[in-house]
C-alpha positions as CSV (number, residue, x, y, z in Angstrom):
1,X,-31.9,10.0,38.7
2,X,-32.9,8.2,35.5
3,X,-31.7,9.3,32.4
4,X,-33.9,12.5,30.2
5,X,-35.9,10.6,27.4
6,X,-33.7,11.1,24.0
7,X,-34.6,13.5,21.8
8,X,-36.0,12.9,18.5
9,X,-32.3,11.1,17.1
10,X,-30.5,12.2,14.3
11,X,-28.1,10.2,12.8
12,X,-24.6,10.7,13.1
13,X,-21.8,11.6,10.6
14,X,-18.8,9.4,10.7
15,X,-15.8,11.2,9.3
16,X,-12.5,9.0,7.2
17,X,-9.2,10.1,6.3
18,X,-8.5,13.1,9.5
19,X,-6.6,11.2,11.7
20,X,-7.1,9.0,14.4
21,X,-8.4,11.6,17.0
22,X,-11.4,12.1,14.7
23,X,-12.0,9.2,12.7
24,X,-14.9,6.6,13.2
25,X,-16.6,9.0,15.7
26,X,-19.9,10.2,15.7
27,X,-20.6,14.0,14.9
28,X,-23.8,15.7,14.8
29,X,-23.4,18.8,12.2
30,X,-25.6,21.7,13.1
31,X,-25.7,22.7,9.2
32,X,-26.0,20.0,6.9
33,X,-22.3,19.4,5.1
34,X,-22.3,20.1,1.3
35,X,-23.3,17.3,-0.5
36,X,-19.9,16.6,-2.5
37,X,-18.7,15.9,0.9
38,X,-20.6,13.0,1.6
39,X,-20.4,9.9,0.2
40,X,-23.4,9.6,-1.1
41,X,-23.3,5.5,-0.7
42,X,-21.9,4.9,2.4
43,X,-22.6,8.4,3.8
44,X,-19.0,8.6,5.4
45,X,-17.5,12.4,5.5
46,X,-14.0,11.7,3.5
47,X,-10.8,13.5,3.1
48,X,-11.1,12.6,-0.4
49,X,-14.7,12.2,-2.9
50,X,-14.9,11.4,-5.9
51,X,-17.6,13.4,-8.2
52,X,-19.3,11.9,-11.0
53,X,-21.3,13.7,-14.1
54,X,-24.5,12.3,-12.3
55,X,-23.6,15.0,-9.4
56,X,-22.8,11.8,-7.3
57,X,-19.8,11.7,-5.0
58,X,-18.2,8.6,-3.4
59,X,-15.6,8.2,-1.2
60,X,-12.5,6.2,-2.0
61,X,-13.6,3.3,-0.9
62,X,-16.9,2.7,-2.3
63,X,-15.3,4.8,-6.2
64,X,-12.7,2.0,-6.3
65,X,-15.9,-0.6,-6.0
66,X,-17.9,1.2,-9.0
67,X,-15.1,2.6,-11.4
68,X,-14.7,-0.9,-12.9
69,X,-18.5,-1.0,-14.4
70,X,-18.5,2.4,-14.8
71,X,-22.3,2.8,-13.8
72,X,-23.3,5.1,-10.9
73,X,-24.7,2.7,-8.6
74,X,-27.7,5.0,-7.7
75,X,-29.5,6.5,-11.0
76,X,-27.4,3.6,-13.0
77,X,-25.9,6.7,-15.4
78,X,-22.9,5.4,-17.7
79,X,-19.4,7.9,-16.6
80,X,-16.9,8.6,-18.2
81,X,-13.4,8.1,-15.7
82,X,-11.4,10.5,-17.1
83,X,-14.4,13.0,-16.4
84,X,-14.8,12.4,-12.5
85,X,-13.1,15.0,-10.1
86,X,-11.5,14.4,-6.9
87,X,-12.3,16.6,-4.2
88,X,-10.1,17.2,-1.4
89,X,-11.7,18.2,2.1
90,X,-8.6,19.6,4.3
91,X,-9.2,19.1,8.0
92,X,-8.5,23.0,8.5
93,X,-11.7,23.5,6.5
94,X,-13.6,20.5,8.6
95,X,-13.0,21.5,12.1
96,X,-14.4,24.8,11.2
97,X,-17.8,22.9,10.9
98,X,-20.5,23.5,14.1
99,X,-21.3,20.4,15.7
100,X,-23.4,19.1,18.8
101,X,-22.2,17.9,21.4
102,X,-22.6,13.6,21.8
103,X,-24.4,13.7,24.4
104,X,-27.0,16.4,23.1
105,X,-29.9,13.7,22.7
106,X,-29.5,13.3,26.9
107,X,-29.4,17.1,27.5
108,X,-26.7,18.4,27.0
109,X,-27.0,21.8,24.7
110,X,-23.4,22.6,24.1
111,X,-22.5,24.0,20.6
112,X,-19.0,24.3,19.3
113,X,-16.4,24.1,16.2
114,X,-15.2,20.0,16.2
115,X,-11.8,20.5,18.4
116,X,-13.9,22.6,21.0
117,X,-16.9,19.7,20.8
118,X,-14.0,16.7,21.2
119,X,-12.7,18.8,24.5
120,X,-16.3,19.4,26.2
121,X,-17.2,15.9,25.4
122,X,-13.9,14.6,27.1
123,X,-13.6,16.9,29.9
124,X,-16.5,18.8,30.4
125,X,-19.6,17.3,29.8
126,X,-21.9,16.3,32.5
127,X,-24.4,14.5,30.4
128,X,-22.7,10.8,30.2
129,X,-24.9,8.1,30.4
130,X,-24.3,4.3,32.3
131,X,-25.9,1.8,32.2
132,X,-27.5,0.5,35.9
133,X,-26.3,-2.9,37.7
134,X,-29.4,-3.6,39.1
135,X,-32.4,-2.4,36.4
136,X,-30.1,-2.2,32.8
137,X,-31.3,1.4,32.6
138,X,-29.7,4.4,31.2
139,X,-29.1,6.3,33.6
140,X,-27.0,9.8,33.8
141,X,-23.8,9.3,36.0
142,X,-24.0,12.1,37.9
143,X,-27.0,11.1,39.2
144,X,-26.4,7.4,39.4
145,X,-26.0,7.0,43.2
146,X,-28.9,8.6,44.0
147,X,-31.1,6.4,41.6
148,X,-29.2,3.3,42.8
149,X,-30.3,4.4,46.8
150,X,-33.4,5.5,45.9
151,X,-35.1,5.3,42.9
152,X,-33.7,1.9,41.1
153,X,-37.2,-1.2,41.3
154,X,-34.1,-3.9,40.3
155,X,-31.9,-6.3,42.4
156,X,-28.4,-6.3,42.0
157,X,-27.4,-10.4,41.7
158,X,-25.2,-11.5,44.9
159,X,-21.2,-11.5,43.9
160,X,-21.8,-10.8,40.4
161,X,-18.7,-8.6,39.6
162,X,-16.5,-11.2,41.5
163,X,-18.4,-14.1,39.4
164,X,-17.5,-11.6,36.3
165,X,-13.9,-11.1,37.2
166,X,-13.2,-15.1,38.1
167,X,-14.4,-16.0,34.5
168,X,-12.0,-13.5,32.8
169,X,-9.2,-14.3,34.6
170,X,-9.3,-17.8,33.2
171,X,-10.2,-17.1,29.8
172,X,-7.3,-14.3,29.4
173,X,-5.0,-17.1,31.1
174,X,-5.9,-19.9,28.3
175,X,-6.1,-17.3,26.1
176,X,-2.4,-16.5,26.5
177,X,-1.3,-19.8,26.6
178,X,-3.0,-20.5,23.8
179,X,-1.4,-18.1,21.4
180,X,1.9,-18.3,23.4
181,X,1.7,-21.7,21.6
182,X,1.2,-21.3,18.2
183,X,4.2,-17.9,18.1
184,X,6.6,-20.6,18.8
185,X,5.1,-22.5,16.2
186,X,5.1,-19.9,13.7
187,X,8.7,-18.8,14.3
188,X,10.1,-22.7,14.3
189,X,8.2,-22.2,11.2
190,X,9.1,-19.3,9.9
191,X,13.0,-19.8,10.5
192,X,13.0,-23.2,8.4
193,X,11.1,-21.2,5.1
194,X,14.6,-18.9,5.8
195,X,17.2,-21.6,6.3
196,X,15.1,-23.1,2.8
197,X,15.1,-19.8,0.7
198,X,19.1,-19.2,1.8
199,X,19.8,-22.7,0.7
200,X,17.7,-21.4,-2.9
201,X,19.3,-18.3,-3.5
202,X,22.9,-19.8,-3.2
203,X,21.6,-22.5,-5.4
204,X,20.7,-19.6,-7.7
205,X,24.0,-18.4,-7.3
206,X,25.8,-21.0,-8.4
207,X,23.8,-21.6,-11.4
208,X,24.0,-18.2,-12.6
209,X,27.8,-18.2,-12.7
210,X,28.0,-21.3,-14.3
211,X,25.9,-20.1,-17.3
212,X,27.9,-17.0,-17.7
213,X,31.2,-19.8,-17.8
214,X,29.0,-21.4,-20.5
215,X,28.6,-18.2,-22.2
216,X,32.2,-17.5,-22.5
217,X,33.4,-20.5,-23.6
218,X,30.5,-20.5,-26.2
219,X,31.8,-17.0,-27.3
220,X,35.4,-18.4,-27.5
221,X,34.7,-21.2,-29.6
222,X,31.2,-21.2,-31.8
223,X,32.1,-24.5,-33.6
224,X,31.3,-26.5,-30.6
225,X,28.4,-28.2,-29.1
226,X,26.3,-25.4,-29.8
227,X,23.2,-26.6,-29.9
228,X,24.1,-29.2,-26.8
229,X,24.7,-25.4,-24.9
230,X,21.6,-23.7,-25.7
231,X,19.4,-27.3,-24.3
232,X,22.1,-26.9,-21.1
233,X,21.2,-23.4,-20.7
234,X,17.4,-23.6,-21.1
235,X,16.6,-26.5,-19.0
236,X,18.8,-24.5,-16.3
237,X,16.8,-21.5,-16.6
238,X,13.3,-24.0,-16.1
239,X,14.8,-25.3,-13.1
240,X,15.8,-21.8,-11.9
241,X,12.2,-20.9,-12.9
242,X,10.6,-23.4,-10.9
243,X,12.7,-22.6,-7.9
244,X,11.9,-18.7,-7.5
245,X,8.1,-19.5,-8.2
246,X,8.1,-22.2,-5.3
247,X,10.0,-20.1,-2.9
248,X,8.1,-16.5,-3.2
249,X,5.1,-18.5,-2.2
250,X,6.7,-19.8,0.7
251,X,8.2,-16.3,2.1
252,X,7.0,-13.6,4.5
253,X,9.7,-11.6,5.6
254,X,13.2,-12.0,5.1
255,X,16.6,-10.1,6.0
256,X,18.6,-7.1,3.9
257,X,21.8,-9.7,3.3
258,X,19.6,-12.3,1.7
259,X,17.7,-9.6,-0.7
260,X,20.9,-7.6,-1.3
261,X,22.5,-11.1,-2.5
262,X,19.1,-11.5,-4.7
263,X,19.5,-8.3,-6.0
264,X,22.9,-9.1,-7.4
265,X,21.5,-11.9,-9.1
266,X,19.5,-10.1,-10.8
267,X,21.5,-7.6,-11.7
268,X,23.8,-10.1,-13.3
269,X,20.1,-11.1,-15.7
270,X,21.6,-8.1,-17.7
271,X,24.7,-9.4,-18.6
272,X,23.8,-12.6,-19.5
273,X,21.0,-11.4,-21.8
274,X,23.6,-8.5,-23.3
275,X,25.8,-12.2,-24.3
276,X,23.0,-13.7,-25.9
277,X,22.5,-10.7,-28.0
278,X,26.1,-10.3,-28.9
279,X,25.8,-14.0,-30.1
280,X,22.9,-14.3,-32.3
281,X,24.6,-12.7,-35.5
282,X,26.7,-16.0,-35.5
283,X,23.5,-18.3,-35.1
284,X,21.2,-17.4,-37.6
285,X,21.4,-20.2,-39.7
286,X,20.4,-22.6,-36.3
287,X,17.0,-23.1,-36.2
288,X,17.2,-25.0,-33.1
289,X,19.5,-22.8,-31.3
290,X,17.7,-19.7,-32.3
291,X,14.3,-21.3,-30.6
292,X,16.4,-22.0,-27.3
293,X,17.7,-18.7,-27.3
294,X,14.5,-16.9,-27.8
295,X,13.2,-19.5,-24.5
296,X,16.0,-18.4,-22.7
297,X,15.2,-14.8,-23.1
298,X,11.8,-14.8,-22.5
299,X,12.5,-16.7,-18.8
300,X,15.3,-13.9,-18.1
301,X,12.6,-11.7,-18.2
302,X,10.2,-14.0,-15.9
303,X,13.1,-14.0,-13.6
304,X,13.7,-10.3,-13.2
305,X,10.0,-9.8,-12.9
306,X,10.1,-12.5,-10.0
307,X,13.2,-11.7,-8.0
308,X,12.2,-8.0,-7.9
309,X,8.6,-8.7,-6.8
310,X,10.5,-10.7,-3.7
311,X,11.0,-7.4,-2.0
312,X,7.6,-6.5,-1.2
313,X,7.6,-8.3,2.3
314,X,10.9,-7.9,3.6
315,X,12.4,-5.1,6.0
316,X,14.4,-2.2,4.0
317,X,15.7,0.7,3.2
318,X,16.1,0.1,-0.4
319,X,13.3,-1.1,-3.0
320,X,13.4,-1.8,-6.8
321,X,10.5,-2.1,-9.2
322,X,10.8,-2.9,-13.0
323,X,7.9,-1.2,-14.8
324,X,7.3,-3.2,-17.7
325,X,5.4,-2.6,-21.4
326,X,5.8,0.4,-21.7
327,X,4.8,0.2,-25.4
328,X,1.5,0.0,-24.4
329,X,1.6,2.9,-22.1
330,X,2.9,4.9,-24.8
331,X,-0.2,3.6,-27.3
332,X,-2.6,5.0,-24.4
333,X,-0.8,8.0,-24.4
334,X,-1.0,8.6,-27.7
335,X,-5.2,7.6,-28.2
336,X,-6.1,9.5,-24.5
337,X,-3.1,11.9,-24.0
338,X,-2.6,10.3,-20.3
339,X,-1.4,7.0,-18.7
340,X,-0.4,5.4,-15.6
341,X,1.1,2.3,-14.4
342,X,0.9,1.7,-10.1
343,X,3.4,-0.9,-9.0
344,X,2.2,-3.3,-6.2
345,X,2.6,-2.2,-2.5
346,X,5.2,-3.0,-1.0
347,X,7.0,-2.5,2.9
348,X,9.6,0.1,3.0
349,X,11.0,0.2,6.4
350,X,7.8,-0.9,8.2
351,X,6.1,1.9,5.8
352,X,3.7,0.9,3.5
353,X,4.6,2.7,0.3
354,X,4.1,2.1,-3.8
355,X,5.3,3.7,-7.1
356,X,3.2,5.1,-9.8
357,X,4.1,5.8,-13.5
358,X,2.8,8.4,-15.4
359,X,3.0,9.9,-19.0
360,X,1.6,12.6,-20.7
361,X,1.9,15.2,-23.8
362,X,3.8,18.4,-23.0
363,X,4.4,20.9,-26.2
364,X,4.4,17.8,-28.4
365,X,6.8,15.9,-26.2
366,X,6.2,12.8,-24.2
367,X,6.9,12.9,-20.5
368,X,7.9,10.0,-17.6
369,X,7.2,10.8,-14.1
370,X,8.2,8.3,-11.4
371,X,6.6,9.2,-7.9
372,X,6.8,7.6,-4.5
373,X,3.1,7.5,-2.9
374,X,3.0,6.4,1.3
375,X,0.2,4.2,2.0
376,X,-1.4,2.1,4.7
377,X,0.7,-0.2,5.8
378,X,1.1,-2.9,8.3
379,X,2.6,-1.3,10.7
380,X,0.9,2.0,10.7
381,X,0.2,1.8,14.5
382,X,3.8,0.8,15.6
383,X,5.9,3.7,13.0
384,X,6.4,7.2,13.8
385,X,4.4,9.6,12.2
386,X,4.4,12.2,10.9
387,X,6.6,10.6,7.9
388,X,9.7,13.4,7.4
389,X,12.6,10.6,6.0
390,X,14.8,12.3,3.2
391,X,14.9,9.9,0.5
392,X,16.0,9.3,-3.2
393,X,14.4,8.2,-6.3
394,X,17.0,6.7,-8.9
395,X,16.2,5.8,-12.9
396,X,18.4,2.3,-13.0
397,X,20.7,2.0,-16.5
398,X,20.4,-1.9,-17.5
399,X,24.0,-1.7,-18.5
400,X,25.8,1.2,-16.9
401,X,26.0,1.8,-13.4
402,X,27.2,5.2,-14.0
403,X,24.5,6.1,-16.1
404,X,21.9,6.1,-12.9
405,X,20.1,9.5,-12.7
406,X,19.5,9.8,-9.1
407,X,16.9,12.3,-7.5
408,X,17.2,13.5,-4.1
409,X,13.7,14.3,-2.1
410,X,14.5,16.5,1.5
411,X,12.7,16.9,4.9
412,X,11.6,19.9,4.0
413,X,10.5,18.7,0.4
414,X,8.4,16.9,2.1
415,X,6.6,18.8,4.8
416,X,6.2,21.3,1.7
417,X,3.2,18.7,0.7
418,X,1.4,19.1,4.3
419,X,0.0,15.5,3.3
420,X,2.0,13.4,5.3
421,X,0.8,15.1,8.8
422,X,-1.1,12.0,9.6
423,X,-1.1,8.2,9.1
424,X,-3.0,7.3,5.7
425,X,-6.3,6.0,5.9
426,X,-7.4,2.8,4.7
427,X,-7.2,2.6,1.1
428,X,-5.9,6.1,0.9
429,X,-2.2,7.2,0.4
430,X,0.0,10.4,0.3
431,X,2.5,12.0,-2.5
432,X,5.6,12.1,-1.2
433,X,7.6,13.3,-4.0
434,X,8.5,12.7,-7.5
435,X,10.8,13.3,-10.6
436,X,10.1,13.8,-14.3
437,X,11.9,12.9,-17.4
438,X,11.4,13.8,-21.1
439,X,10.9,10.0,-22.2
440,X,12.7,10.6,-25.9
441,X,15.8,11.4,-23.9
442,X,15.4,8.4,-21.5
443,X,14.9,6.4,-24.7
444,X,18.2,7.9,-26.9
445,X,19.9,7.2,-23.2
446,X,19.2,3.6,-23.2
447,X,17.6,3.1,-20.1
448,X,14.7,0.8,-21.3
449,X,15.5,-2.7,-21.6
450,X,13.1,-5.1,-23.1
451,X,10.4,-2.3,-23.3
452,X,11.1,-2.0,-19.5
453,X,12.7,0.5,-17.2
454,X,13.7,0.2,-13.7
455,X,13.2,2.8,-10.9
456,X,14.8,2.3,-7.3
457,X,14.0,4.2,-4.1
458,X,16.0,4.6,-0.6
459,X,15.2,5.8,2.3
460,X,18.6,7.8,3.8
């Protein structure tokens, strides 16, 4: 039986951002969807669109593309970003939506909401087309032994499928073989970049407890060899310098011991640069020295900006991130009344996640949020979902351990948000909680550093 001529073909809606039992499949709306929920580019239905003046909306994707020239691609209308609204479109509110089923253009009349639709299709339907062996026609596969017997003009070719399977076979054998090959190369490779970086770090070690020996002899005794000192300690720092840059280029993943014993390097930056400042009074009248100092100073600050961008790759619990000119964030604030700061993505226990800043004006006061934001990650497919790990968000004192201010975020904190029921789609992410300063108080508290403040998250 040969397949019903299609009807006249409408084109299908593909839907982003509802999980992976919807996703990337083709609906056909009875009612047309309101416009807003369209991209109006791409014409993908999204979770999330983003509405201009122009009464244009764009999806995630195809906004982040345009916001940098600000020009609406379509009527080429100058917008304003702080003006553009994003929509959300909750799946509730979706599946509500009448749709055909797939198989309408071949016959089939059924009508339902979308979960209904995705059932009939699946389990129901009796309008599912194949394709023939012997003419290449559509045909529907109900009927499809009877058109074979009977109505089918083709000729099947002699041992085809075996001819088929044979080639396969041997291509999914080199295939495997192939890549079997180059794993073992990338993990002989992989392990020597580790043994290399190990071999760094304690190198980094060891320096940085012989400059804080330096710095207490210097502190002990100013009337010697102070300027022979300051050239010791800045030509260390260059070759520290040059070490971390060559080595975050060469890693991929690492272990917790190795970042923990980073992190402690790095925490130890502050003491050394808390010594430097306790000396300067004394050195004033030393050009030379002064100049060094300064250097050393401004590669302290390289190096805690390096070793804390070194966790974005590894396996952990724990992640830091040092949010840095802050001054200028508060200028924004003060000319637009909002700004944010997003750190880069990074892997927290095979979950893709990032931080974002935020200030704004409240009743003439300035205030500092710190939120954790889930994204898509590379290992979205492998993790359990939906995402329900209690965590805690920490404001780091440069100088005080006691000092931290630590923020505890629950289970049930979470599933609160309902936004976390799913995986994130691509270029999307989910709030997973947040906590919110006054930033006066953080300032009079001294938790910025160098117009810098670090934050710190852990999964529990």
């Amino acid at each position: 039986m040969q397949a019903t001529a299609p009807r006249e073909r409408q084109k299908p809606k593909f839907l982003s951002g509802f999980g992976a039992d919807l996703d990337w499949r083709p609906f056909y709306f009875v009612d047309d969807l309101p416009s807003t929920r369209c991209c109006h580019l791409c014409g993908v239905v999204a979770e999330w669109t983003f509405f201009l003046e122009c009464s244009h909306s764009f999806c995630k994707t195809c906004y982040d593309q345009i916001r940098q020239s600000h020009v609406c691609p379509l009527d080429d209308e100058v917008f304003e970003e702080s003006w553009v609204r994003d929509l959300t479109f909750k799946k509730k509110q979706l599946i509500k939506h009448s749709v055909r089923c797939q198989n309408w253009m071949y016959g089939c009349d059924f009508v339902g909401d979308i979960p209904a639709t995705c059932a009939h299709f699946v389990h129901e339907c009796r309008f599912h087309v194949v394709p023939c062996k012997k003419c290449d026609g559509n045909v529907l596969r109900t009927g499809l032994l009877r058109h074979f017997l009977e109505d089918c003009q083709g000729t099947a070719p002699a041992n085809e499928a075996q001819d088929i399977q044979r080639v396969d076979l041997v291509e999914v054998s080199s295939n495997i073989e192939r890549n079997l090959g180059l794993l073992g190369d990338n993990q002989v490779l992989l392990q020597d970049k580790m043994n290399t970086m190990a071999a760094e770090a304690a190198s980094t070690a060891a320096s940085m407890r012989t400059i804080t020996e330096l710095m207490e002899d210097y502190k002990e005794d100013r009337t010697q060899s102070r300027e022979r000192d300051a050239v010791t300690l800045w030509e260390m720092f260059r070759d520290m310098e040059e070490q971390l840059r060559e080595s975050s280029h060469a890693i991929t993943s690492s272990n917790e011991e190795h970042f923990s014993r980073l992190l402690g390097e790095n925490g130890a930056l502050y003491a050394v640069e808390a010594k430097i400042d306790d000396l300067r009074p004394n050195i004033n009248s030393i050009g030379k020295l002064t100049q060094s100092i300064l250097a050393v100073k401004e590669d302290l600050g390289w190096l805690k900006r390096s070793v804390g961008g070194l966790y974005a790759s590894a396996k952990s619990n724990v992640r830091y991130w040092y949010f840095s000119k802050l001054g200028e964030l508060k200028a924004q604030v003060k000319d637009r009344g909002l700004a944010e700061r997003v750190s880069d993505k990074f892997v927290l226990d095979e979950y893709g996640m990032h931080f974002r800043m935020s200030m704004w004006v409240s009743n003439d006061e300035v205030q500092l949020q710190v939120a954790l934001y889930i994204s898509e990650g590379p290992s979205d497919l492998l993790v359990a979902w939906p995402f329900k790990r209690q965590f805690a968000l920490s404001l780091l004192h440069p100088e005080n351990e006691k000092e931290h201010v630590r923020h505890v975020v629950s289970e049930a904190d979470i599933v609160k948000t309902g936004a976390v029921s799913v995986r994130p789609p691509l270029l999307g992410w989910w709030l997973l909680g947040s906590v919110q300063w006054d930033l006066l108080d953080v300032e009079k508290k001294g938790f910025l550093a160098d117009d810098s403040l670090a934050v710190k998250v852990e999964l529990m």
